[in-house]
N, CA, C and O atoms as CSV, one atom per row, in Angstrom:
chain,resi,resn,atom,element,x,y,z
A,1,UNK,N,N,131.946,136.071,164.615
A,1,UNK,CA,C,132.192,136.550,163.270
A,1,UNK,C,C,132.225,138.073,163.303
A,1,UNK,O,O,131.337,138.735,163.840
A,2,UNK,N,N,133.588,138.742,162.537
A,2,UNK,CA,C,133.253,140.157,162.594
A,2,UNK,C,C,133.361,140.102,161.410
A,2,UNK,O,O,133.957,139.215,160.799
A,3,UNK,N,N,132.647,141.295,160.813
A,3,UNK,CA,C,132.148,142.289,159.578
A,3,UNK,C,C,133.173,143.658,159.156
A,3,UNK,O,O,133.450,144.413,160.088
A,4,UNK,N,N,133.564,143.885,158.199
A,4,UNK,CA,C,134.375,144.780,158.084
A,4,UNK,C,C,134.286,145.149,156.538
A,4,UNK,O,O,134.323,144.300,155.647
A,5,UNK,N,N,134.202,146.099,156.392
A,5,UNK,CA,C,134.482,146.933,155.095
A,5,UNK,C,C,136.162,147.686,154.725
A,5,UNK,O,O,136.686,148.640,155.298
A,6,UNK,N,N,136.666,146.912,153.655
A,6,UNK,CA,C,137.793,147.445,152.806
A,6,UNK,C,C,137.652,147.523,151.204
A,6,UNK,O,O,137.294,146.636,150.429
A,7,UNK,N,N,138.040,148.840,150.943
A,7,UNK,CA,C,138.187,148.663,149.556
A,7,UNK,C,C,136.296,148.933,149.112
A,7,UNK,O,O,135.998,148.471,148.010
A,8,UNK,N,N,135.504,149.399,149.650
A,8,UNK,CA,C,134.241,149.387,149.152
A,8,UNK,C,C,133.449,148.010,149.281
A,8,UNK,O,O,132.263,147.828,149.006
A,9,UNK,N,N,134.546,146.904,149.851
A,9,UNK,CA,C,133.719,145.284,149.642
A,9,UNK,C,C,133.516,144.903,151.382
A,9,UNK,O,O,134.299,145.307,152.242
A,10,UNK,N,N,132.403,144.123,151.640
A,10,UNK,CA,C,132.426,143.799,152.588
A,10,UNK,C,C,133.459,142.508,152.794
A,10,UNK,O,O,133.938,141.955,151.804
A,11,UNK,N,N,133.784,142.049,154.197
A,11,UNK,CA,C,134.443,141.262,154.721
A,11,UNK,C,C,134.147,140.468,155.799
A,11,UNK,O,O,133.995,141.089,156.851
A,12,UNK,N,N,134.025,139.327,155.844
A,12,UNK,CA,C,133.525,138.688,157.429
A,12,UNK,C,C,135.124,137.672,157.499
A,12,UNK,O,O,135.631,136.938,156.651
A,13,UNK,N,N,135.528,138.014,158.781
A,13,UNK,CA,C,136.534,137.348,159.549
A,13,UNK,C,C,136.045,136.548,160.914
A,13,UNK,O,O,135.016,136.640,161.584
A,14,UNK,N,N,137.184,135.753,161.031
A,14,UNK,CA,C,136.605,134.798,162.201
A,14,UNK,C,C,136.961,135.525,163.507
A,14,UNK,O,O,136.461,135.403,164.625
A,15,UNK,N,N,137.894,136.262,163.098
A,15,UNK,CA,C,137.942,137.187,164.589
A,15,UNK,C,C,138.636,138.791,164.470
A,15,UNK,O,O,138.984,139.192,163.360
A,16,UNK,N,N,138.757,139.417,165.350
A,16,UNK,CA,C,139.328,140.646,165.250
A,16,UNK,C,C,140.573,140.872,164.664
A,16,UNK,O,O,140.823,141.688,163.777
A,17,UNK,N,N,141.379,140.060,165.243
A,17,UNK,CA,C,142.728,140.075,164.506
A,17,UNK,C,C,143.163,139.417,163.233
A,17,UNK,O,O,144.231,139.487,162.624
A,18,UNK,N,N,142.044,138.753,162.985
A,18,UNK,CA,C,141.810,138.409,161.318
A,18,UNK,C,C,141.764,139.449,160.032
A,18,UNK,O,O,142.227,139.438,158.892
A,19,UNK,N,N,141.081,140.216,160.704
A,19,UNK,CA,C,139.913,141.529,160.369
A,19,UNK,C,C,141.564,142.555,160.561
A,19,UNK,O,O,141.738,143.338,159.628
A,20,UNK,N,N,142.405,142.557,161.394
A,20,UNK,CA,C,143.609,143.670,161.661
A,20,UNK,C,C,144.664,143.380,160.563
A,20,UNK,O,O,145.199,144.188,159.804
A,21,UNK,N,N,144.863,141.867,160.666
A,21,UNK,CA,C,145.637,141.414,159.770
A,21,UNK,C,C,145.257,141.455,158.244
A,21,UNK,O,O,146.143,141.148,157.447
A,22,UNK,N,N,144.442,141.685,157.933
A,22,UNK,CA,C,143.763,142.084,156.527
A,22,UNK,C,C,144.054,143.446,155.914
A,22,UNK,O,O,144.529,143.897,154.872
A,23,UNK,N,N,143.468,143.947,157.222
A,23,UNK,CA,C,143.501,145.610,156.848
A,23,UNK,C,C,144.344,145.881,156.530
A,23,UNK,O,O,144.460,146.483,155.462
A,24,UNK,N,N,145.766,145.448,157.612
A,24,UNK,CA,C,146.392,146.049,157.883
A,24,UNK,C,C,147.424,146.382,156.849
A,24,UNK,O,O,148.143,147.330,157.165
A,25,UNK,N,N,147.613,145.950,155.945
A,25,UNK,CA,C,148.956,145.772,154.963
A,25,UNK,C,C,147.917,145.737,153.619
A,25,UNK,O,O,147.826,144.597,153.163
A,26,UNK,N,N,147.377,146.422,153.130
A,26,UNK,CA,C,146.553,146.505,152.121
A,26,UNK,C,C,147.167,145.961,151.109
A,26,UNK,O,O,146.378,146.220,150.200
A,27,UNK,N,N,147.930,145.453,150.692
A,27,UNK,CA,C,148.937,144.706,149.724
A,27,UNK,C,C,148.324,143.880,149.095
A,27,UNK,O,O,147.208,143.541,149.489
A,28,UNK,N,N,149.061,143.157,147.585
A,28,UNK,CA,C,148.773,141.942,146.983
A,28,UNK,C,C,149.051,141.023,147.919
A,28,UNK,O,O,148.213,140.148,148.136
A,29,UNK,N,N,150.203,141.047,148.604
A,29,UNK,CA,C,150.842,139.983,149.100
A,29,UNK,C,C,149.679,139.500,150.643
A,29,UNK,O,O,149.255,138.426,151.072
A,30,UNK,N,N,149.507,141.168,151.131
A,30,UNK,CA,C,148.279,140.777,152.131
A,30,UNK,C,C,147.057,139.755,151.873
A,30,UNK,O,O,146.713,138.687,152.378
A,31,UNK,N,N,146.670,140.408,151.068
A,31,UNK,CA,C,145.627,139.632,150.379
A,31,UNK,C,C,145.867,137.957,149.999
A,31,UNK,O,O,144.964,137.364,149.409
A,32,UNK,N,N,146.855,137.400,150.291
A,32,UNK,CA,C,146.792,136.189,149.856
A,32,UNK,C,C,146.820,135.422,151.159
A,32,UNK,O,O,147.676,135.524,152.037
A,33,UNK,N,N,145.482,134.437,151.150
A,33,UNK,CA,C,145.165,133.491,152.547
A,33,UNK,C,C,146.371,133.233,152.700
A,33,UNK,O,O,147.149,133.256,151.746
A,34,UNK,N,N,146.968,132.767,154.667
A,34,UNK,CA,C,147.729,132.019,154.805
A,34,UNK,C,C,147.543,130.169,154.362
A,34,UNK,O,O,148.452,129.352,154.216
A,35,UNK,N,N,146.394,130.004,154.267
A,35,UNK,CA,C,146.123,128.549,154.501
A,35,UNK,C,C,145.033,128.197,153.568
A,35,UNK,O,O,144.044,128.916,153.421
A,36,UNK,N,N,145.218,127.100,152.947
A,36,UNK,CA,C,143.776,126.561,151.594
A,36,UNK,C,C,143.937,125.257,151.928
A,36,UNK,O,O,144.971,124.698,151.563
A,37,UNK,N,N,143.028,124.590,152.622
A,37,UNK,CA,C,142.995,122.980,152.576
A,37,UNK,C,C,141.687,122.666,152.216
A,37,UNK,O,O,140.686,123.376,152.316
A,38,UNK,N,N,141.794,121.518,151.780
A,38,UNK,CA,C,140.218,121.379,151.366
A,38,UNK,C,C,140.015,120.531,152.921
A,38,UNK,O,O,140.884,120.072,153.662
A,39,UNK,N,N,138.346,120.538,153.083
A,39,UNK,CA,C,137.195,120.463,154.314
A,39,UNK,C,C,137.452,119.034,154.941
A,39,UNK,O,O,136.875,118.936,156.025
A,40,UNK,N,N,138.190,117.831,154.555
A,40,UNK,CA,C,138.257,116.649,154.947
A,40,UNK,C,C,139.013,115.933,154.652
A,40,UNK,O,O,139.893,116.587,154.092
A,41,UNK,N,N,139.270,114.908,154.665
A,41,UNK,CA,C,140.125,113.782,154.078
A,41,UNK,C,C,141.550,113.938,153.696
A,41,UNK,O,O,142.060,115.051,153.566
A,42,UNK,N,N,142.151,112.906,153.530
A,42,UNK,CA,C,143.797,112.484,153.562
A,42,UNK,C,C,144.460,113.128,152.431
A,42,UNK,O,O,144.132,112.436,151.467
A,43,UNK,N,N,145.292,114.174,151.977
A,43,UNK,CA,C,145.593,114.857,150.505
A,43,UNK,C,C,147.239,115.358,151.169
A,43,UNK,O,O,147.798,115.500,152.256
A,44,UNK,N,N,147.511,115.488,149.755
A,44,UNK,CA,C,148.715,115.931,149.373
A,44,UNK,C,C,149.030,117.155,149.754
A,44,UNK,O,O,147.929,117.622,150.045
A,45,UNK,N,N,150.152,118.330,150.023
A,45,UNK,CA,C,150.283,119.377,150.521
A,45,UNK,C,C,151.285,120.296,150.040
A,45,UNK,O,O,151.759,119.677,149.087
A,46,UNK,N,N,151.922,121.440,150.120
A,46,UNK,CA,C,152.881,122.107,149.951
A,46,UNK,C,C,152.916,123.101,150.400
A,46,UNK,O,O,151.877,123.761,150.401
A,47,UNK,N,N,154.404,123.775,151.113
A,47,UNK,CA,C,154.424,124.971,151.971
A,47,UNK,C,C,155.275,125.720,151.153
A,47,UNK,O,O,156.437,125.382,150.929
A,48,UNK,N,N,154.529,127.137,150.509
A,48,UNK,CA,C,155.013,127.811,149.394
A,48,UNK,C,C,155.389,129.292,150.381
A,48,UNK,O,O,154.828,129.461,151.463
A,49,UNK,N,N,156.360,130.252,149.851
A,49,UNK,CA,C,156.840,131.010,149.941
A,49,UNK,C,C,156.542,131.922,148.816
A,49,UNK,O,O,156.740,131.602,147.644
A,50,UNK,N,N,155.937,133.357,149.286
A,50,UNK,CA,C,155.605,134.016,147.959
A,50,UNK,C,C,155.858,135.414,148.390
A,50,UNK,O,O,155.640,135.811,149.535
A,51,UNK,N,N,156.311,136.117,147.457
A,51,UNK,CA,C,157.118,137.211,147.454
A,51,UNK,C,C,157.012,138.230,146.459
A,51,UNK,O,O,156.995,137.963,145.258
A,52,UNK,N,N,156.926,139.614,147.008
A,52,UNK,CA,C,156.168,140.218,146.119
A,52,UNK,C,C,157.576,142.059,146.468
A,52,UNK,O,O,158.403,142.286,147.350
A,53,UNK,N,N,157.136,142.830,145.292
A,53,UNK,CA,C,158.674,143.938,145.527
A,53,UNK,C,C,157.410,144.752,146.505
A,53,UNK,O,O,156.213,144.812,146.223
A,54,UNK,N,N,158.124,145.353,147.756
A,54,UNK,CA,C,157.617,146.277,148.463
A,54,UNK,C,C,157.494,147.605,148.664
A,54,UNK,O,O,157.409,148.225,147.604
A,55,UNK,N,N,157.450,148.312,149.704
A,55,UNK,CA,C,157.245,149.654,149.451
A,55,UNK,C,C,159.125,150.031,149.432
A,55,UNK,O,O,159.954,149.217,149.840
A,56,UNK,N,N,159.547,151.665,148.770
A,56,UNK,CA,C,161.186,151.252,148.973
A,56,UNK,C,C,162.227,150.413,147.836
A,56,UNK,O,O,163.413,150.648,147.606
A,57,UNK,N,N,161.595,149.668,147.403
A,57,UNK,CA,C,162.367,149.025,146.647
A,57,UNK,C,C,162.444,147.397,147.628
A,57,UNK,O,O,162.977,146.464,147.029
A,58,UNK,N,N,162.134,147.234,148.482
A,58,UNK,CA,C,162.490,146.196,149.687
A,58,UNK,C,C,161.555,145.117,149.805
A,58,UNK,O,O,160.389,145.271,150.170
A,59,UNK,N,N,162.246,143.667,149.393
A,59,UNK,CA,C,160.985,142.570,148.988
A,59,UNK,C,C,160.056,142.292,150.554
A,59,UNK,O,O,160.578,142.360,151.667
A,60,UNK,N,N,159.206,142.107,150.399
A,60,UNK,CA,C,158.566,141.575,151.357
A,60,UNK,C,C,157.960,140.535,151.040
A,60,UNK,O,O,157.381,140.514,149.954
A,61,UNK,N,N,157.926,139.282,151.985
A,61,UNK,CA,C,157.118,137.582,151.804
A,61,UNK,C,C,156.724,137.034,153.002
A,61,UNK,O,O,156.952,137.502,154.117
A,62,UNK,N,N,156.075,135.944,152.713
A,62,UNK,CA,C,155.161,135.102,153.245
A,62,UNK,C,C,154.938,133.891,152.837
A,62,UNK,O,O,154.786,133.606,151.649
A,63,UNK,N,N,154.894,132.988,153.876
A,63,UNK,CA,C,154.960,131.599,154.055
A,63,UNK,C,C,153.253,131.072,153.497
A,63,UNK,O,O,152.344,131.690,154.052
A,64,UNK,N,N,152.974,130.365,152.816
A,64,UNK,CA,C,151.710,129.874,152.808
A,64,UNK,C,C,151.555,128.391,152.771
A,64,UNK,O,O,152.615,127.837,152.479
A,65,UNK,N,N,150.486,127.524,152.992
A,65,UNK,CA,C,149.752,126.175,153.076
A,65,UNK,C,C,148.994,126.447,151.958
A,65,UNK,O,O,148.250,127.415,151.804
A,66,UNK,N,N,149.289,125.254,150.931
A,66,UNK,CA,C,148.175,124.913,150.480
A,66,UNK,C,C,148.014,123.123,150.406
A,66,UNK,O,O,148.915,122.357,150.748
A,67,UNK,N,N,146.745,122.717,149.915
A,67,UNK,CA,C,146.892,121.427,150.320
A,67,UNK,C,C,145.262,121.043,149.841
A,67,UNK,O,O,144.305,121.760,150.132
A,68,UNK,N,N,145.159,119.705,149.012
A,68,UNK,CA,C,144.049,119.547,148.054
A,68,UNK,C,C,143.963,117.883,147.486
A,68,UNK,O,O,144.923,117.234,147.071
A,69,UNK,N,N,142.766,117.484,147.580
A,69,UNK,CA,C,142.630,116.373,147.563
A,69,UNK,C,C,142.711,115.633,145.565
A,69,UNK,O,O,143.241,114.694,144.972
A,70,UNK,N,N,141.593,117.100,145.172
A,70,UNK,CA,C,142.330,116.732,143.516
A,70,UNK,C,C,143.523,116.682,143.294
A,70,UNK,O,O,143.549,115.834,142.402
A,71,UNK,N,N,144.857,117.074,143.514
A,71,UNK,CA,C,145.852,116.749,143.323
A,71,UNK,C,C,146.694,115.857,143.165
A,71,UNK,O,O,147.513,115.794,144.082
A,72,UNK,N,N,146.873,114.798,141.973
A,72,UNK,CA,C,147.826,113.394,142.292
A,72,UNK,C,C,149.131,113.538,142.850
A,72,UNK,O,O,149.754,112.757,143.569
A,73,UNK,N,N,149.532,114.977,142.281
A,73,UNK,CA,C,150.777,115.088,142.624
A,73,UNK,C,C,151.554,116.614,143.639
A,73,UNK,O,O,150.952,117.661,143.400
A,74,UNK,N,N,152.152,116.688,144.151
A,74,UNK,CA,C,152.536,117.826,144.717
A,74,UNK,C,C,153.058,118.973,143.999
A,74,UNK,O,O,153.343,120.037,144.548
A,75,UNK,N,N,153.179,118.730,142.746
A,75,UNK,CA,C,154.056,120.111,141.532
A,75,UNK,C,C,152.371,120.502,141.428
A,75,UNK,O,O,152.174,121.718,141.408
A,76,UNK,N,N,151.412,119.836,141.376
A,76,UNK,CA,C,149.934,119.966,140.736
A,76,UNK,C,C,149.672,120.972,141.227
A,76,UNK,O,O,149.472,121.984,140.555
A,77,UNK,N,N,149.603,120.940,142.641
A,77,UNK,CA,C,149.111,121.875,143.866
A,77,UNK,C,C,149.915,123.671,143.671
A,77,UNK,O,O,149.408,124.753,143.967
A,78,UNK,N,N,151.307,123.373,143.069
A,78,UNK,CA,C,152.596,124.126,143.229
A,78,UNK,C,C,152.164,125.091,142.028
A,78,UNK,O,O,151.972,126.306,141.980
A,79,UNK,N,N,152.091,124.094,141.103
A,79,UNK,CA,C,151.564,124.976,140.059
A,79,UNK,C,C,150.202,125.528,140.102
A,79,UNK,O,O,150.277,126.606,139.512
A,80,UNK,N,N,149.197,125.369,140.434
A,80,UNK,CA,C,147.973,125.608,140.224
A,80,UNK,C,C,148.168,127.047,141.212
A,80,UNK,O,O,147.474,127.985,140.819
A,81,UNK,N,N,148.656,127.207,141.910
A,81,UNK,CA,C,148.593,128.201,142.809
A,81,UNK,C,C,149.963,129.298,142.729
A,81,UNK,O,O,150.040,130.463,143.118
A,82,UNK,N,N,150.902,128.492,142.118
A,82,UNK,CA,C,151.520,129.773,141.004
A,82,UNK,C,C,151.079,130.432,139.755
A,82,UNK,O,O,151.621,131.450,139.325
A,83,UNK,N,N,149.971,129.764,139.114
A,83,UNK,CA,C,149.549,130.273,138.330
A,83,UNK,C,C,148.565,131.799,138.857
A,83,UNK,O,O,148.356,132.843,138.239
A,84,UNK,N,N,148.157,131.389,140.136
A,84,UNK,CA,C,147.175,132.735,140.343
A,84,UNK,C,C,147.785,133.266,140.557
A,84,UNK,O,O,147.735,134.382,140.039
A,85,UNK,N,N,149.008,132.931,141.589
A,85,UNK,CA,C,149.726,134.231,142.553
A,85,UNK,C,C,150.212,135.230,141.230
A,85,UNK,O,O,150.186,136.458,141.140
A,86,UNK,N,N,150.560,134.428,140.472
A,86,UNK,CA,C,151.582,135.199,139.162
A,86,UNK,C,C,150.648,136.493,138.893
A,86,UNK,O,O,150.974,137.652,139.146
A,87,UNK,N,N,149.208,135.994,138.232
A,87,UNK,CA,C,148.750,137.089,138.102
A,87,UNK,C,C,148.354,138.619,138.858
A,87,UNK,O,O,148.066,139.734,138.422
A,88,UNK,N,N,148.501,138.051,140.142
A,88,UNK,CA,C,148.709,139.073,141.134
A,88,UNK,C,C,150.129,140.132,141.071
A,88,UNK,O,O,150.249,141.109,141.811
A,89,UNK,N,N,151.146,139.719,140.041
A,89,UNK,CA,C,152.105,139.952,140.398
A,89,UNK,C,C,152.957,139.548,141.271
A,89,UNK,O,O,153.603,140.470,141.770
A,90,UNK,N,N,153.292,138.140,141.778
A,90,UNK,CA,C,153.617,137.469,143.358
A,90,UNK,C,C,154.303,136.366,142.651
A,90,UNK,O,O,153.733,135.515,141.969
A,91,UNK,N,N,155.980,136.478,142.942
A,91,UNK,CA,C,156.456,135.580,142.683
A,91,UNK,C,C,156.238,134.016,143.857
A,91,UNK,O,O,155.821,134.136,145.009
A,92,UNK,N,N,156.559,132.892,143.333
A,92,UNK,CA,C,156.744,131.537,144.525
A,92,UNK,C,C,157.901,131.056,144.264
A,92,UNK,O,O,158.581,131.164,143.243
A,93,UNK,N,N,158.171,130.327,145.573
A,93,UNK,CA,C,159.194,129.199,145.635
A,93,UNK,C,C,158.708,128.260,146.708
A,93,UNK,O,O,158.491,128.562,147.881
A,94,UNK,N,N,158.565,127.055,146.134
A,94,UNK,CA,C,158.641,126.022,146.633
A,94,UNK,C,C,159.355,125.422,147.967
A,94,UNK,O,O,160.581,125.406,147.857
A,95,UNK,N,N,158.846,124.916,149.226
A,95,UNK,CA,C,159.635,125.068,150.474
A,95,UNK,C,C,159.403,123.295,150.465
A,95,UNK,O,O,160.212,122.765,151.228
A,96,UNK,N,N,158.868,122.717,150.062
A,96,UNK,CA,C,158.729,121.609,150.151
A,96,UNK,C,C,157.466,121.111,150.342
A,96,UNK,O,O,156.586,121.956,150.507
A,97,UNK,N,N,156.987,119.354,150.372
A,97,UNK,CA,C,155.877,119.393,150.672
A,97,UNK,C,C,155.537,118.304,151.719
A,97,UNK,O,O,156.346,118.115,152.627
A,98,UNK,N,N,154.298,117.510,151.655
A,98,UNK,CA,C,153.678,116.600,152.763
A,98,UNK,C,C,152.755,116.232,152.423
A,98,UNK,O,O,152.366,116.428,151.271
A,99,UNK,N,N,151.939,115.429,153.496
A,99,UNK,CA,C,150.332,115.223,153.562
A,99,UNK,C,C,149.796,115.399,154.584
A,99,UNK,O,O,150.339,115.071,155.639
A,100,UNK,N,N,148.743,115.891,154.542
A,100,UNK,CA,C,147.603,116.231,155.383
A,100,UNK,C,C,146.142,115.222,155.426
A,100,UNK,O,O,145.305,114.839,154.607
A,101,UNK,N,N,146.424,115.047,157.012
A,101,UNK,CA,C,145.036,114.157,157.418
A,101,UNK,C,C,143.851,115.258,158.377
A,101,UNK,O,O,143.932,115.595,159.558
A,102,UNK,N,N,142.636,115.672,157.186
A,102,UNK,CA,C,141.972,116.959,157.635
A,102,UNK,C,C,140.954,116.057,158.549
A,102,UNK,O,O,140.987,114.966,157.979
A,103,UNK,N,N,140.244,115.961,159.444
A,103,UNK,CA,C,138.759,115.222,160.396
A,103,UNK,C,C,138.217,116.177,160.877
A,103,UNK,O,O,138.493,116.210,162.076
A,104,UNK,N,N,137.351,117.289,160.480
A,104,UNK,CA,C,136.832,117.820,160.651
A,104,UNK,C,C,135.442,117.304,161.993
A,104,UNK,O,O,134.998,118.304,162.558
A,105,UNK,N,N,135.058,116.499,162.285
A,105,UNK,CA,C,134.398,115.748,162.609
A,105,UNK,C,C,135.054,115.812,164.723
A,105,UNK,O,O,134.515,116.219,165.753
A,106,UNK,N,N,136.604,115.072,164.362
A,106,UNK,CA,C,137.130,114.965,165.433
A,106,UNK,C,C,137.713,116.651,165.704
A,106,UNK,O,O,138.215,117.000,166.773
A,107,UNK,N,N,137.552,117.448,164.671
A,107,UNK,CA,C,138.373,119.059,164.478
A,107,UNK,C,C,140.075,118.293,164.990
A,107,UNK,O,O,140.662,118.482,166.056
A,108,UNK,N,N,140.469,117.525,163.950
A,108,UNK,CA,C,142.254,117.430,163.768
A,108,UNK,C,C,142.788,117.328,162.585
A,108,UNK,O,O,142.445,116.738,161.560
A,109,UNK,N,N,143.793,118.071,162.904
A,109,UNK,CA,C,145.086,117.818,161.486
A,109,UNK,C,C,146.108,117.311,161.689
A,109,UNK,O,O,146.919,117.783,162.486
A,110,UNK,N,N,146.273,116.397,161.118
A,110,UNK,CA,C,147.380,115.846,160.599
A,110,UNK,C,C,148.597,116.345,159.935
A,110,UNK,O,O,148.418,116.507,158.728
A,111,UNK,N,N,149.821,116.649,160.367
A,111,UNK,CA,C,150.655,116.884,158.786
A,111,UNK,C,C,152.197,115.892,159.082
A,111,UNK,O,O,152.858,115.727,160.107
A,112,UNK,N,N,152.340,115.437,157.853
A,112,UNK,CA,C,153.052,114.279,158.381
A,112,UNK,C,C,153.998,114.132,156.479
A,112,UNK,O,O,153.631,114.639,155.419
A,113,UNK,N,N,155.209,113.263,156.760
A,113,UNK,CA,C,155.690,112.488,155.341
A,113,UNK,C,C,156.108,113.921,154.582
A,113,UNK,O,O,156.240,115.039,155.080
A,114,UNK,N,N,156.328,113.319,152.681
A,114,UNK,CA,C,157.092,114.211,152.574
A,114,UNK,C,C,156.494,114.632,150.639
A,114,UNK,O,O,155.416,114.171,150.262
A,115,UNK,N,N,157.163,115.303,149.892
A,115,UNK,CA,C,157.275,114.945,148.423
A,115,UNK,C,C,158.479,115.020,148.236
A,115,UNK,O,O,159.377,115.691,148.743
A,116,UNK,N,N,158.411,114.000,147.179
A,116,UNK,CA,C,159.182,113.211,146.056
A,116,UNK,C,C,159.886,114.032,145.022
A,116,UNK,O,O,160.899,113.596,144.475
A,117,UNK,N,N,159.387,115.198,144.736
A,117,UNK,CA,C,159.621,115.837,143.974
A,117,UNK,C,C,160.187,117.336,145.008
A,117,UNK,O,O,160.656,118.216,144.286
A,118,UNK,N,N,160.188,117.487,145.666
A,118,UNK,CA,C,160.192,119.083,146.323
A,118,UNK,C,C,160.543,118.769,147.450
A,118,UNK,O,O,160.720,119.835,148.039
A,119,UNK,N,N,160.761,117.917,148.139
A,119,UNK,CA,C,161.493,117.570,149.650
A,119,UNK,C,C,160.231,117.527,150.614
A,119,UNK,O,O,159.025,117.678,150.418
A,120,UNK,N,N,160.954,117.276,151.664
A,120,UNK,CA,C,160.189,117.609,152.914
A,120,UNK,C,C,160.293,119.021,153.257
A,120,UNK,O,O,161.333,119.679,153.274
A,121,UNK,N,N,158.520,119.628,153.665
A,121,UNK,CA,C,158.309,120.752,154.008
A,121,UNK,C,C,158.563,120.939,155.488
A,121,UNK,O,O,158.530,119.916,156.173
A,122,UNK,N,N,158.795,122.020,156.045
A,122,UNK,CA,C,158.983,122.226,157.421
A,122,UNK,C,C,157.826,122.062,158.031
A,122,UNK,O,O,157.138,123.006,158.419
A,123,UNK,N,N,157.497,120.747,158.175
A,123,UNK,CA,C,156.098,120.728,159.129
A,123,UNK,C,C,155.555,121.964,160.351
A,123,UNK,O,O,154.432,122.447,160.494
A,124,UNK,N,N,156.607,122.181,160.989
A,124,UNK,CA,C,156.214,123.226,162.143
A,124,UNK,C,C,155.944,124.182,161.702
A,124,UNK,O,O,155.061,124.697,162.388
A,125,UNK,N,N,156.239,124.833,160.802
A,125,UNK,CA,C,156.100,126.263,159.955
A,125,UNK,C,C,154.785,125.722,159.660
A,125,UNK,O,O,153.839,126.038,160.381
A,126,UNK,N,N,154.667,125.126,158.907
A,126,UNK,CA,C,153.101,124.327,158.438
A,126,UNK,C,C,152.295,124.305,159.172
A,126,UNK,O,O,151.284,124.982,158.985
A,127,UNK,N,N,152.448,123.509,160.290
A,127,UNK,CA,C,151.234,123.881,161.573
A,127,UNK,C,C,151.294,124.951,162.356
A,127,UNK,O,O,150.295,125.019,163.072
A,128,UNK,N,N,152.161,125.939,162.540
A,128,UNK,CA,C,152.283,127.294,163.065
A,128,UNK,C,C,150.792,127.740,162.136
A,128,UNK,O,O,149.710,128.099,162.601
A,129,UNK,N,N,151.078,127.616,161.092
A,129,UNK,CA,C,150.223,128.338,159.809
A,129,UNK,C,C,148.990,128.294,159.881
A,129,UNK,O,O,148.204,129.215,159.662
A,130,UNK,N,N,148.653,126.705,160.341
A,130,UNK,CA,C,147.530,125.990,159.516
A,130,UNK,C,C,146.508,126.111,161.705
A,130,UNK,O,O,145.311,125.964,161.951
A,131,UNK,N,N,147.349,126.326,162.438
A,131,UNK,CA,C,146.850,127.368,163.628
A,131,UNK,C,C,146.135,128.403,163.438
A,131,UNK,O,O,144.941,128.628,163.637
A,132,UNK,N,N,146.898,128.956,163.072
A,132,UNK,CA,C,146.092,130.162,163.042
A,132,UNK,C,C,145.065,130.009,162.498
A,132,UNK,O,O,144.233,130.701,163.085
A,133,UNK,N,N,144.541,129.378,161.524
A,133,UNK,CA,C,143.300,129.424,160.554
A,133,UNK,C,C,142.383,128.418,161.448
A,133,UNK,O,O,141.244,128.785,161.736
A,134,UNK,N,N,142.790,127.356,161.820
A,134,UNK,CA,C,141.688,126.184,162.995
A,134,UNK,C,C,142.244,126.230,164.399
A,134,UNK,O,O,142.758,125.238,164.915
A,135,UNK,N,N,142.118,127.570,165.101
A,135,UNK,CA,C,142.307,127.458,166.259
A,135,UNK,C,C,141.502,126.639,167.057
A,135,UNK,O,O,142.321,126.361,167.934
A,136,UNK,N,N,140.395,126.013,167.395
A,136,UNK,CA,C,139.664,125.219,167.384
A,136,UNK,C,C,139.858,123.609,167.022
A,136,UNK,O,O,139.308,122.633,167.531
A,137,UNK,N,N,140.665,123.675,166.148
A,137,UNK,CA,C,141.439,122.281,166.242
A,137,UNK,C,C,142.834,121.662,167.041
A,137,UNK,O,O,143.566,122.454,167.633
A,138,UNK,N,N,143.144,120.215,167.016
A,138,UNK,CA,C,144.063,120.024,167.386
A,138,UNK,C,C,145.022,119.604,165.970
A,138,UNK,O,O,144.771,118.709,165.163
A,139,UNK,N,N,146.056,120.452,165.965
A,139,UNK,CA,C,147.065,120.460,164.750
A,139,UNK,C,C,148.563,119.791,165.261
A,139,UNK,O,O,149.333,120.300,166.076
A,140,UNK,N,N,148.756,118.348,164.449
A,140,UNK,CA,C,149.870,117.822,165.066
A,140,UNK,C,C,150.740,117.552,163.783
A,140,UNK,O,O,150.295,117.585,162.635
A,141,UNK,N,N,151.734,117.343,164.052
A,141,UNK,CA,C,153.171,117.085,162.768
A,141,UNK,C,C,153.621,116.163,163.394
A,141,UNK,O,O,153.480,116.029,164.609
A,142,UNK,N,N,154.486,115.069,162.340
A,142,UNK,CA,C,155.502,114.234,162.830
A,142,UNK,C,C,156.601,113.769,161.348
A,142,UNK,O,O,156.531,114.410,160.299
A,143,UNK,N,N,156.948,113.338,161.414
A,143,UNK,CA,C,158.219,113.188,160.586
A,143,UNK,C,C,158.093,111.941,159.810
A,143,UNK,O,O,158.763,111.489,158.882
A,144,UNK,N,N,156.916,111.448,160.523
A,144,UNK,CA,C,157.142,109.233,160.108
A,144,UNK,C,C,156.024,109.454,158.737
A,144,UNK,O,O,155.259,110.375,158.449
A,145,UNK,N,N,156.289,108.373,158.193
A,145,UNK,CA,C,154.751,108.488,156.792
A,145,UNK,C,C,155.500,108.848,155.509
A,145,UNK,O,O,156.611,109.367,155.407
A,146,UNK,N,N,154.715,108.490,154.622
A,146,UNK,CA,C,154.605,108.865,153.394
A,146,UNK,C,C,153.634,109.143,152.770
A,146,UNK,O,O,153.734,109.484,151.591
């Protein structure tokens, strides 16, 4: 665990380049986790795109995971997390979605199937993502499922 101070607030990251990648782009857009899953079990998912105006005039974005077991539906997830970004100033768009099988226990993820409403998300982008945050796990995708 490293410790780091930005902005007057402390910070604990899981590693150095956690801690670089934070700093580094002091932004709204920085500031927003790559990855939110909840701690266990089988849930619904979506891989959002959020985009914010940059320095220049020149947009700059980022791919994010989110993914939540309260959710019945995949717009649920879409919306609930456009509602914050908004207030940040951070537009979204929707990349599609999935489900996620979290086992914390065995440390694996699952991401697999699709939504109904928003397509199938690019799984690999998804587990590229959802890497970085459980390096420590084994993170697999496949195409089959619903």
């Amino acid at each position: 665990m490293v410790c780091f101070q930005l902005a007057g607030r402390v910070f604990k990251a899981k590693s150095i380049t956690l801690v670089r990648a934070m700093a580094g782009g002091c932004t709204k857009l920085a500031s927003v986790p790559d990855v939110e899953l909840d701690s266990e079990g089988k849930f619904k998912y979506v891989l959002i795109n959020v985009h914010s105006p940059g320095k220049d005039g020149k947009e700059e974005s980022k791919k994010i995971v989110r993914g939540f077991k309260w959710a019945p539906y995949h717009s649920d997830i879409y919306d609930d997390t456009t509602a914050k970004l908004a207030q940040l100033g951070l537009d979204t768009e929707c990349l599609g979605g999935g489900r996620i099988i979290h086992d914390p226990d065995k440390k694996t993820i699952s991401v697999f199937g699709y939504s109904q409403g928003f397509g199938k998300a690019d799984h690999e982008v998804s587990v590229s993502l959802i890497k970085r945050v459980y390096p420590e796990y084994q993170v697999t995708w496949s195409d089959e499922g619903y």
